[in-house]
N, C-alpha and C positions, 0 to 999 in steps of 0.2 A: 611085350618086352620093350621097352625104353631103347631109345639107343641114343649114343653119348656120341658128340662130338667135342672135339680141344680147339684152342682158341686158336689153335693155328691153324687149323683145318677152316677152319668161319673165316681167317684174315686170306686161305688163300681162295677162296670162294667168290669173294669180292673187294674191288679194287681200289673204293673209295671211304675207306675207314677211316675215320679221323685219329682216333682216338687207339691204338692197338698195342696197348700195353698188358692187353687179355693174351694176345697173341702167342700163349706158350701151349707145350703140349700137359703142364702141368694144369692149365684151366679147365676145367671140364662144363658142359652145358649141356643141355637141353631144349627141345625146340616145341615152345609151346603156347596155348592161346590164353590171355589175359583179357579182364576189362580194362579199355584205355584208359579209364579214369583210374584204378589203382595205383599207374606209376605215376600220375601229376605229380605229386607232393614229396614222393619218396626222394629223401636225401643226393643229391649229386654234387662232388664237386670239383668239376671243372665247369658247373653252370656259374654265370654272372649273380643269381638270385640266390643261389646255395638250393634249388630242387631242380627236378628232371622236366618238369613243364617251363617254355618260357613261351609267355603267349605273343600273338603276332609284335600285340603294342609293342614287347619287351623289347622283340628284336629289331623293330623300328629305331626303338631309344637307343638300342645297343652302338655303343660309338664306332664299332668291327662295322657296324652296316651301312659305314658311307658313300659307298657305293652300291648298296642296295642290294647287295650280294644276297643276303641271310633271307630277307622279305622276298625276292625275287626265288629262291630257290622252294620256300613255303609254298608260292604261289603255283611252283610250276610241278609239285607235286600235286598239289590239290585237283589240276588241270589232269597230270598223268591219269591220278586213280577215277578220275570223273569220265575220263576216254577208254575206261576198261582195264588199265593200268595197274600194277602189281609190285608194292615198295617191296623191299629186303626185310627181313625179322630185324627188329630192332636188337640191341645186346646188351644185356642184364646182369649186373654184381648179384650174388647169393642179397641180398635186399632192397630187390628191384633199383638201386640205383645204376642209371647209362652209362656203359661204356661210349656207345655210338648210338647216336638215332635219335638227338634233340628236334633235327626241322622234321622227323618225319613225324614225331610226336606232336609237332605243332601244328602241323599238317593233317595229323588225324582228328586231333582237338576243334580244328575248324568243320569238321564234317559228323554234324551229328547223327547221318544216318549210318554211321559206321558207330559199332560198340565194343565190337573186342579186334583185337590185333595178336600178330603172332609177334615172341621174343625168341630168342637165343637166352634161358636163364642158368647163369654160374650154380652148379651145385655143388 
């Protein structure tokens, strides 16, 4: 059996969502495993690029990262998952476009021996 959680249950889970406009109890998800490459490309937009990937370059270029905030937070996942480390389910619109979970995306994207990842997907 499936079981469902709402976006409010996922926002009050965890305390660093950027993005929690999901966060009703009318959202509904599912917590499930994807290949990371499927959501690169998929439509996002609160991204800079207009998709769900933005690769390291981007957020170097990104003018938000003058302090190296965006680069520095990529980095220090990649270090997490490399020490044993366990990010959050990323969180998914019904067409794999993100709600949350751009650096951690960019942060998978850097680690080829990772293939699939888990989401939170809107059904």
């Amino acid at each position: 059996m499936t079981e469902y959680i709402t976006g409010k249950e996922i926002c009050s889970r965890y305390n660093d969502i950027e993005n929690d406009a999901f966060g009703t109890d009318e959202h509904k998800f599912i917590l499930t495993t994807v290949d990371k490459e499927s959501l690169y490309d998929a439509p996002c937009s609160f991204s800079t690029n207009g998709k769900n990937l933005m690769t390291f370059k981007e957020w170097e270029k990104n003018p938000q990262n003058y302090d190296d905030y965006h680069t520095d937070n990529v980095k220090q996942m990649i270090d997490y998952i490399h020490d044993g480390g366990k990010l959050p389910p990323l969180i998914c619109n019904k067409d794999f476009g993100l709600y949350d979970g751009q650096h951690r995306l960019t942060a998978y994207s850097m680690m080829p021996e990772i293939k699939q990842i888990q989401i939170y997907k809107e059904i």
